[in-house]
C-alpha positions as CSV (number, residue, x, y, z in Angstrom):
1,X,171.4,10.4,165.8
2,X,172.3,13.5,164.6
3,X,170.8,16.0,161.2
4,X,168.3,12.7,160.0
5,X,166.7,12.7,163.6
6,X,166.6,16.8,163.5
7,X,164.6,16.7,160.2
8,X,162.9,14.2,160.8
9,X,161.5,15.8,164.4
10,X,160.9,19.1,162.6
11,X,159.0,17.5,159.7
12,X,156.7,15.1,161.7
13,X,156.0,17.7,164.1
14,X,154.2,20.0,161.0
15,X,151.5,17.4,160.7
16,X,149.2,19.0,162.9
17,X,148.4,21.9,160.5
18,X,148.8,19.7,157.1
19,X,145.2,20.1,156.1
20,X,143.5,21.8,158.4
21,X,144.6,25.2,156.1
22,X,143.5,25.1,152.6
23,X,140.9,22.4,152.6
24,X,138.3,25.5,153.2
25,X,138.7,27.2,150.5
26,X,137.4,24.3,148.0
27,X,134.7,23.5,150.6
28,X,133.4,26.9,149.9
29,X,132.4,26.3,146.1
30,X,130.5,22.8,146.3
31,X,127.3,22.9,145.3
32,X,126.4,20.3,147.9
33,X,127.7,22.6,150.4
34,X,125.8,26.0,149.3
35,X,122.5,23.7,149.2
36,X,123.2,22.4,152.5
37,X,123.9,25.7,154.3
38,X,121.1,27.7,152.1
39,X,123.3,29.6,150.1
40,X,125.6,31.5,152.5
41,X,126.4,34.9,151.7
42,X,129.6,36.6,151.5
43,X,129.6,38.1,154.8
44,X,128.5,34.1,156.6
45,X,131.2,32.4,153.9
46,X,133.7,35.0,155.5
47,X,132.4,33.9,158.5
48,X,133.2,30.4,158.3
49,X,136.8,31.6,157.7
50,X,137.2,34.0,160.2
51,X,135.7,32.0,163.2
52,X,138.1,29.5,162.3
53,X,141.3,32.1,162.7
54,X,139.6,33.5,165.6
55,X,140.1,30.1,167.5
56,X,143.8,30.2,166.0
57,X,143.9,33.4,168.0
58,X,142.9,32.3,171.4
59,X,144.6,28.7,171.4
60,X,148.1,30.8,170.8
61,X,147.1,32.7,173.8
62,X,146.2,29.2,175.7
63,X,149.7,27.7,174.1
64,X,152.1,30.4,175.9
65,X,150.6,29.2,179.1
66,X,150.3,25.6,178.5
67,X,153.6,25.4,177.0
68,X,155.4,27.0,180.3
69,X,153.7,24.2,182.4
70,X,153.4,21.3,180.6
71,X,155.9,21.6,178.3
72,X,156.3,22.0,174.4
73,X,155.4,18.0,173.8
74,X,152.3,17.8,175.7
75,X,151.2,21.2,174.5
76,X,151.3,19.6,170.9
77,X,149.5,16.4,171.9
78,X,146.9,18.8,173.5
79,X,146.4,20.6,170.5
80,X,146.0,17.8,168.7
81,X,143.3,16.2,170.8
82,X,141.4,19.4,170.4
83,X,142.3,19.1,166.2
84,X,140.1,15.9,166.8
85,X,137.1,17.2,168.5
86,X,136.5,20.4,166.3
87,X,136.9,18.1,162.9
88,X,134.8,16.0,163.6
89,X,131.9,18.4,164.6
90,X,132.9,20.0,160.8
91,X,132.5,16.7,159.4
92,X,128.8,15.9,161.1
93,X,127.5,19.4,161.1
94,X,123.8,19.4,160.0
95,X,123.5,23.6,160.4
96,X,125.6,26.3,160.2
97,X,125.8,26.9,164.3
98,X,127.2,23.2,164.8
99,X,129.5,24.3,161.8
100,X,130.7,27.5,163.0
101,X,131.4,25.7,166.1
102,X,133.5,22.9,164.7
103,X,135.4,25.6,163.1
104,X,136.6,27.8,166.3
105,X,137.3,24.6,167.9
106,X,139.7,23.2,164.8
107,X,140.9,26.5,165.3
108,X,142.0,26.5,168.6
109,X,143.7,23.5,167.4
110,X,145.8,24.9,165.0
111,X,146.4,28.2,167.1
112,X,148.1,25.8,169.8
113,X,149.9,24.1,167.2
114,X,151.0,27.1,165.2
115,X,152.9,28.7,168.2
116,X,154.2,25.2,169.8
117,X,155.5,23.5,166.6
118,X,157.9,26.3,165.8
119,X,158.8,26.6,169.5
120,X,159.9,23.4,169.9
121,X,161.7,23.0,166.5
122,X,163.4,26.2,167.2
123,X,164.7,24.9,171.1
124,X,165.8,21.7,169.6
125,X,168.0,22.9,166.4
126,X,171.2,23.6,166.3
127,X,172.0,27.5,165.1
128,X,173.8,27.4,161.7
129,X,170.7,24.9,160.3
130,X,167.9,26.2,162.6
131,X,166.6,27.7,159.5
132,X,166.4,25.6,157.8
133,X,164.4,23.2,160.5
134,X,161.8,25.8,161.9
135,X,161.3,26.6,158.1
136,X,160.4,23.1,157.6
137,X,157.3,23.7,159.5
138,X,156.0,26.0,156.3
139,X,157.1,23.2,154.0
140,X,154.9,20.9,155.6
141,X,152.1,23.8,155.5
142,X,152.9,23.9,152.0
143,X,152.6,20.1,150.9
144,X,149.4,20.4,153.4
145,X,147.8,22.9,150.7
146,X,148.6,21.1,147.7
147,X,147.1,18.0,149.2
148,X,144.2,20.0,150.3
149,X,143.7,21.6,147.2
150,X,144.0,18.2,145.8
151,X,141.3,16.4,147.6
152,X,138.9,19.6,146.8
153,X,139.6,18.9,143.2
154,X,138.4,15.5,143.1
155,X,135.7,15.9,145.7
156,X,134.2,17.8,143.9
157,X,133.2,15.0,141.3
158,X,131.2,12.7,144.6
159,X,127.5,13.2,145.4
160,X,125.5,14.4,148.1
161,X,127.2,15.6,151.1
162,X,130.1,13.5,150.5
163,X,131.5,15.5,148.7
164,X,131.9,18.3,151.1
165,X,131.7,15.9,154.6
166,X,135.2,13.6,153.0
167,X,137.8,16.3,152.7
168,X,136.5,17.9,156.2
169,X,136.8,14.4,157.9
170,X,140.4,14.0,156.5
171,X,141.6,16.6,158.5
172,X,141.3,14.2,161.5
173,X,144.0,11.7,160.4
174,X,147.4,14.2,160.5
175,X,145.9,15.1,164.0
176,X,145.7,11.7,164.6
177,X,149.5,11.0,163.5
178,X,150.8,13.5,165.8
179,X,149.2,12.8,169.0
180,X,150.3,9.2,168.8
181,X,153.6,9.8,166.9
182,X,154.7,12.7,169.3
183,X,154.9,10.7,172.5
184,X,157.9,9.3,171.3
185,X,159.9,12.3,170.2
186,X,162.4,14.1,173.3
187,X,161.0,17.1,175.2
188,X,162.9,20.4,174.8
189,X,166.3,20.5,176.1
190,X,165.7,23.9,176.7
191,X,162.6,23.3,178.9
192,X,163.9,20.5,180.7
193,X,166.3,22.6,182.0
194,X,164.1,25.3,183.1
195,X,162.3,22.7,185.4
196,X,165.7,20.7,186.7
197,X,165.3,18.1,184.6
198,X,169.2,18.8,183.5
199,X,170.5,14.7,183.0
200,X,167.1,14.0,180.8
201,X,167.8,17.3,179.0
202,X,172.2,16.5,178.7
203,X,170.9,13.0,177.2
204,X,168.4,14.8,174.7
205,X,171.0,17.4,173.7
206,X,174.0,14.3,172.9
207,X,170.7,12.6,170.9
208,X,169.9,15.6,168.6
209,X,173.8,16.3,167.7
210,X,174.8,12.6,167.2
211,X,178.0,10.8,169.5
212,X,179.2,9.0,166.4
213,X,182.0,11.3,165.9
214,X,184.3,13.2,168.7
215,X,184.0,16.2,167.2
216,X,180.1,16.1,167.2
217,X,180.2,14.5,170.9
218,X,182.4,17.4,172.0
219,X,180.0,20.0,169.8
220,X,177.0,18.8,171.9
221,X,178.6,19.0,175.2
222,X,179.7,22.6,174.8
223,X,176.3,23.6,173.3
224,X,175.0,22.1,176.8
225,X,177.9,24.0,178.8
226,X,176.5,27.4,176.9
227,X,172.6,26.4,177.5
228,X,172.9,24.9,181.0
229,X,174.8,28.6,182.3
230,X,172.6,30.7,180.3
231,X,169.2,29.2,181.2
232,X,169.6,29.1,184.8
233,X,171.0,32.6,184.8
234,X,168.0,33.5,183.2
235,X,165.6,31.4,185.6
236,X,167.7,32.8,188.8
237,X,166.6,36.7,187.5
238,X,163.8,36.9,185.6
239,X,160.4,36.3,186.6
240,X,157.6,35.3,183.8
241,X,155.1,37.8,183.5
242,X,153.8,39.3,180.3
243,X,154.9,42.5,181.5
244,X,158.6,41.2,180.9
245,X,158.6,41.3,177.1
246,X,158.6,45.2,177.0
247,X,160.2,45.6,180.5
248,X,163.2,47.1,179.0
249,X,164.0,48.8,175.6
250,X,166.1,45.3,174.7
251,X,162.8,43.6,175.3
252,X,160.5,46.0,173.5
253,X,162.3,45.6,170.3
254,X,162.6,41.6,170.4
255,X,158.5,41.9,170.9
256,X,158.3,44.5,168.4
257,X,160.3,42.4,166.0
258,X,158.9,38.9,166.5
259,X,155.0,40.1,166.4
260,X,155.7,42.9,163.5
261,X,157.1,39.9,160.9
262,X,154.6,37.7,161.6
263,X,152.3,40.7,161.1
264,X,154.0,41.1,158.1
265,X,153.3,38.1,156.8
266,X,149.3,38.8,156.8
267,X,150.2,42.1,155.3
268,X,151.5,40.1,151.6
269,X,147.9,39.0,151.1
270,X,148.7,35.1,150.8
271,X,146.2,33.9,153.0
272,X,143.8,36.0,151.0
273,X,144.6,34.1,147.8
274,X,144.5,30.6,149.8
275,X,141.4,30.9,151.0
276,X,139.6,33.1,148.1
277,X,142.0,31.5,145.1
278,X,138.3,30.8,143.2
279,X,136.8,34.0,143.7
280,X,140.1,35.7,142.7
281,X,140.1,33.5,139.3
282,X,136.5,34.6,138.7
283,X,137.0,37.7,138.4
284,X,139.9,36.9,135.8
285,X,137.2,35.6,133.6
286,X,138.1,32.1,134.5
287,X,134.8,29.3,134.5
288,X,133.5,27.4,137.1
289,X,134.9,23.9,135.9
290,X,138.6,25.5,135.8
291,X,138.5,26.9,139.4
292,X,139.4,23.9,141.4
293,X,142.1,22.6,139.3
294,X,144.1,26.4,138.5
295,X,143.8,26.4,142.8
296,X,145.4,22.6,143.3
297,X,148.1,23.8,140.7
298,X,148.5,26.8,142.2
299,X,148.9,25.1,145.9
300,X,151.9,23.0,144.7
301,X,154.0,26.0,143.2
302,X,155.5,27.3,146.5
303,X,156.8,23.9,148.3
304,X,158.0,22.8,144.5
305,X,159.8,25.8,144.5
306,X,161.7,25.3,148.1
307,X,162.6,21.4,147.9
308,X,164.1,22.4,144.4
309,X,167.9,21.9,144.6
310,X,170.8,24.3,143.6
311,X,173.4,21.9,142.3
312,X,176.3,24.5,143.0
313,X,175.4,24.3,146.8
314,X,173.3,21.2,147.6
315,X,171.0,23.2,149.2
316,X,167.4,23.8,148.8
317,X,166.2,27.4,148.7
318,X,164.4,27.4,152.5
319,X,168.6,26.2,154.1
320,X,169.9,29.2,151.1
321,X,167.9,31.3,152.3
322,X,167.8,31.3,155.9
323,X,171.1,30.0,157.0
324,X,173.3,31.1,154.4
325,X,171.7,34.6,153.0
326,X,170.1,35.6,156.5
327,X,166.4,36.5,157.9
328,X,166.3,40.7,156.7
329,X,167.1,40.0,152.8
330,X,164.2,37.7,151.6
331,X,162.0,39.4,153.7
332,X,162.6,42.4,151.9
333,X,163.0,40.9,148.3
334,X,159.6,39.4,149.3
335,X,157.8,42.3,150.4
336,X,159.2,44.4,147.5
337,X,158.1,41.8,144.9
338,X,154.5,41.5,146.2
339,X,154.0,45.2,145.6
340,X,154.7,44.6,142.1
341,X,153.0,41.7,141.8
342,X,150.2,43.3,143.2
343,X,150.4,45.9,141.5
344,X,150.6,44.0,138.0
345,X,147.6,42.1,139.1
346,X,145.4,45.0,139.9
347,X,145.9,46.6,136.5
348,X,145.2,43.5,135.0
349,X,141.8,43.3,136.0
350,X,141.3,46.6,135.9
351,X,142.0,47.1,132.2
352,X,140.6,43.7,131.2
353,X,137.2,42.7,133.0
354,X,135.5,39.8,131.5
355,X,132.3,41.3,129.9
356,X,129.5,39.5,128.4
357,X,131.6,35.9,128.1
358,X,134.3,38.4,126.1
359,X,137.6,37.3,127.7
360,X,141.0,38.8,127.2
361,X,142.7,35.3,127.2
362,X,146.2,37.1,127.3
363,X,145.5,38.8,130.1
364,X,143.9,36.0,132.2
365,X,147.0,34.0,131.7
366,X,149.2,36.9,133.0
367,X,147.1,37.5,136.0
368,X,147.1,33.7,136.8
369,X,151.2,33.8,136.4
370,X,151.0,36.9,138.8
371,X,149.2,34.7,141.5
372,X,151.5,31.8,141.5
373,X,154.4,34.6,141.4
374,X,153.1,35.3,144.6
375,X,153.1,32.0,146.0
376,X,156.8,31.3,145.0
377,X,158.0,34.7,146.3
378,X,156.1,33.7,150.0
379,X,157.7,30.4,150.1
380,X,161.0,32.0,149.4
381,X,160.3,35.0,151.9
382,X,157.9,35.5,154.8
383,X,156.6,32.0,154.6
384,X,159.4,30.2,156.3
385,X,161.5,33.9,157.8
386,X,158.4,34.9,159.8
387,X,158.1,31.8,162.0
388,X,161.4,31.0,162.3
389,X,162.7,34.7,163.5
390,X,159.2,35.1,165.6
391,X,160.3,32.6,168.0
392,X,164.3,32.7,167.6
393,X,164.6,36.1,169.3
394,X,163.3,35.7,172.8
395,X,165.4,34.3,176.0
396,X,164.0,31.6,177.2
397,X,162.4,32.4,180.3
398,X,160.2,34.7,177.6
399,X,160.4,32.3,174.7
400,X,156.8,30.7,175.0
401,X,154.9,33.8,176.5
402,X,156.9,35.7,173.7
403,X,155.9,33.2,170.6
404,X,152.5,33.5,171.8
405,X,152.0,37.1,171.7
406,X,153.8,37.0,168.5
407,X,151.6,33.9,167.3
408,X,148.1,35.9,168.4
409,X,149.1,38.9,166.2
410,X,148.9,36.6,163.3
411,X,145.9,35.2,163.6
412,X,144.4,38.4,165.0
413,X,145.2,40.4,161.2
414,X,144.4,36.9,159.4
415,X,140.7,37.1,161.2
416,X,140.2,40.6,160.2
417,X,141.8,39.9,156.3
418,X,139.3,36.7,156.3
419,X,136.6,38.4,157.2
420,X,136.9,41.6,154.7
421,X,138.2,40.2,151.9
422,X,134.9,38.9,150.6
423,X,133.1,42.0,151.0
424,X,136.2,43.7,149.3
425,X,136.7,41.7,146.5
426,X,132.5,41.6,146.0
427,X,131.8,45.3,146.2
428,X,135.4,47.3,145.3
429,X,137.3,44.4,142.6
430,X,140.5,45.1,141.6
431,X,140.5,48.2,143.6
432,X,140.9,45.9,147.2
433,X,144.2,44.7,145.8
434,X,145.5,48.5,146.1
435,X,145.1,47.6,150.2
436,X,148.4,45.2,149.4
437,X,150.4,46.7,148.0
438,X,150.3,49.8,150.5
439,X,151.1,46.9,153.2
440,X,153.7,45.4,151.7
441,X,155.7,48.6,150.9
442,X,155.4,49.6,154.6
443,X,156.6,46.2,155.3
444,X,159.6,46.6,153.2
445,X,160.7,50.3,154.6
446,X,159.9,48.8,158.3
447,X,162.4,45.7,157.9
448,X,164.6,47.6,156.2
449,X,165.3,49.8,158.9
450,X,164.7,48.6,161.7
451,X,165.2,44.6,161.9
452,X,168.4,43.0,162.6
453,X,170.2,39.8,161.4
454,X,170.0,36.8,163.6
455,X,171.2,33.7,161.0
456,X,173.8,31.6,163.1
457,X,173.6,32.9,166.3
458,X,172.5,30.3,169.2
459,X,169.4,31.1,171.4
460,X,171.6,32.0,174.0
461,X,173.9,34.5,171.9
462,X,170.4,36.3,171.0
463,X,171.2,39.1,173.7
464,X,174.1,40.4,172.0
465,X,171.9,41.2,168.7
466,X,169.9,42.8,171.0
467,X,171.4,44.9,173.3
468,X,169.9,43.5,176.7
469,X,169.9,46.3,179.5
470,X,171.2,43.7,182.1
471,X,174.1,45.0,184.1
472,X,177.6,43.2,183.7
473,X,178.0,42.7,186.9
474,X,174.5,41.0,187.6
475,X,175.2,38.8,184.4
476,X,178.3,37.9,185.3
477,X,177.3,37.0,189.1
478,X,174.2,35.0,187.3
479,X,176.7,32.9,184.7
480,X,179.1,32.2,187.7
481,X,176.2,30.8,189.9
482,X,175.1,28.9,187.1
483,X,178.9,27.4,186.2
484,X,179.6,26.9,189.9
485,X,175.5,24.8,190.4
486,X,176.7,22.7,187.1
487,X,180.3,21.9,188.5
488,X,179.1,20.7,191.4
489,X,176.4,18.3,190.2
490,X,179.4,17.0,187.6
């Protein structure tokens, strides 16, 4: 089947987070909603937030397990199971407790399905476009903010409780989608392989490259050759234990690189603008009516900006970027424009406050621009770079224990940014926005030192970038074992 069935795999597997996301941070303005709930302050609306990421944190942890023993398919149709349940307590909450509750659980959801979707679309792509398929996973995340954003906007025009119980409830159908829709994608070659299921995982490998062609036929069955010896040199040696991913300095670093750029990526401040967009134009001066609609616009600027085409290479940004111009470069041409984005936007408010309905409307429009700078320079940076290099650098006997570590630092920093940058932006203004731009330029001097490049290289080829501390002999003795245990079946 070939590229079509790699996209399309990659693309259908991003459902699971589609809404769940940005539909929050409409939610958070309704009227209804604030009646309902008696007014929520800013430390409960964080709250509601940061409960939410706080599940995200613990179903990672759950999804390293879960995705050793049941595999990186069922993991996902758990998830999405679990997606079900906590949306619909959201939906049908009648106090904040039954709310709060809905939230952790939606949470766990997405926590699962933020550490398995990029697993599984990394262990089924091909190296010189596997960044272009694990970066579809943003995309999706992308077009799941601007339809979010979208539904906010005209929910907000309904009555009653409708208008905040509707775009809550429509969170249930993408989770819907991909519990059905998943059971008839392949498992991971790469797994089936770890538990001898090596003809199912031969046949899955031929699927995903295409037969059509001998070239692509022969292509798939040395990418098999090189997975099959490598994998069962790695299950013959290594044990799973979380202790393995800093058992050796080769280790360390792969840990240290996966969990610090998906670190990074809370560090640029985007979440803060997707789930506090409104309060953020507020305090440009912008009114109530015009909050809604600047944040659906603003949702649709990054994933325009990557499915844009460059005529002179029939790429889109996320393949020119990641396959072509590497992992280390937009991460650093992102983190070095959000401190001058930042750093634009601070002054702005700064110097221009909206006083007694006087509004510099100069000014406002700049700081708006500087905003949806921000979302274009994530999309083209950390936004699809962080998941795909997160999970792209560990063996695999590590891969899922690895990804979930890595997965768990994200969410753990996104809970803590959730839940402070209410009380920030309430109490300190433009002065919170200072916190940013400090992160991002430690970002910037940390990647450029001390990250490698990874674009092209197979999973298997990751140990070379690396440096692992195995001895020759005892990798040589592993990949002859593993050669001999494949002749033999053939």
């Amino acid at each position: 089947m070939g590229l079509p069935y790699n996209i399309f795999i990659a693309a259908f597997c991003s459902l699971g987070s589609f809404l769940f996301g940005g539909i929050i941070a409409s939610v958070l303005t309704f009227d209804a909603f604030k009646s309902h709930f008696n007014n929520p302050s800013p430390s409960l609306t964080g709250a509601v937030v940061s409960t939410f990421n706080g599940g995200c944190f613990f179903g990672a942890l759950a999804a390293g397990w879960l995705n050793d023993k049941l595999g990186r398919k069922r993991t996902v149709q758990v998830g999405s199971v679990i997606g079900l349940w906590g949306c619909a307590m959201q939906t049908g909450a009648d106090n904040i407790g039954t709310l709060l509750a809905g939230r952790i659980i939606g949470g766990f959801s997405i926590g699962m399905l933020s550490m398995s979707v990029p697993l599984y679309n990394t262990e089924i792509s091909p190296p010189k476009i596997r960044g272009f398929l694990v970066g579809l996973a943003q995309q999706m995340i992308g077009i799941g903010f601007i339809v979010a954003n979208w539904v906010g906007y005209g929910s907000q025009y309904l009555s009653g409780n409708t208008q905040w119980r509707l775009p809550l409830a429509l969170q249930m159908l993408p989770a819907f989608l991909l519990f059905v829709g998943i059971h008839f994608l392949p498992f991971s070659p790469r797994w089936l392989l770890e538990v001898g299921r090596d003809d199912e995982a031969k046949q899955v490998v031929l699927r995903l490259h295409g037969t059509n062609t001998p070239n692509k036929r022969k292509s798939a069955e040395q990418e098999y050759v090189l997975m099959y010896d490598n994998i069962k040199a790695e299950v013959s040696t290594r044990a799973r234990r979380y202790s393995d991913l800093w058992a050796t300095r080769a280790m360390l670093n792969r840990t240290l690189v996966s969990v610090g750029v998906q670190v990074f990526g809370q560090f640029t401040g985007i979440n803060v603008i997707n789930y506090y967009g409104p309060t953020m134009y507020a305090s440009l001066g912008i009114d109530k009516g015009r909050l809604l609609l600047i944040q659906g616009i603003y949702g649709a600027v990054g994933p325009i900006t990557n499915i844009m085409r460059i005529p002179a290479y029939e790429f889109s940004f996320i393949t020119l970027i990641l396959d072509t111009v590497g992992r280390r470069k937009p991460l650093m041409f992102g983190a070095a424009s959000l401190v001058a984005l930042f750093s634009v936007l601070a002054a702005i408010i700064a110097s221009y406050p909206p006083e007694d309905g006087m509004t510099n409307f100069a000014a406002q429009r700049a700081g708006i621009a500087m905003i949806f700078l921000m979302s274009i320079v994530f999309s083209l940076s950390f936004g699809p770079v962080s998941w795909v290099l997160a999970s792209e650098v560990f063996p695999t006997q590590t891969r899922a224990l690895g990804t979930s570590v890595a997965t768990c630092a994200n969410w753990a920093f996104n809970v803590m940014l959730s839940e402070v940058s209410p009380i920030g932006m309430a109490n300190i203004g433009w002065k919170f926005y200072i916190l940013f731009i400090v992160l991002n330029t430690i970002d910037f001097l940390v990647i450029a030192l001390f990250f490698p490049e990874t674009k092209g290289r197979s999973l298997e080829e990751m140990a070379e970038v690396f440096g692992d501390a195995r001895s020759p002999q005892a990798l040589d003795e592993a990949h002859e074992k593993a050669a001999n245990d494949r002749d033999e079946l053939a």
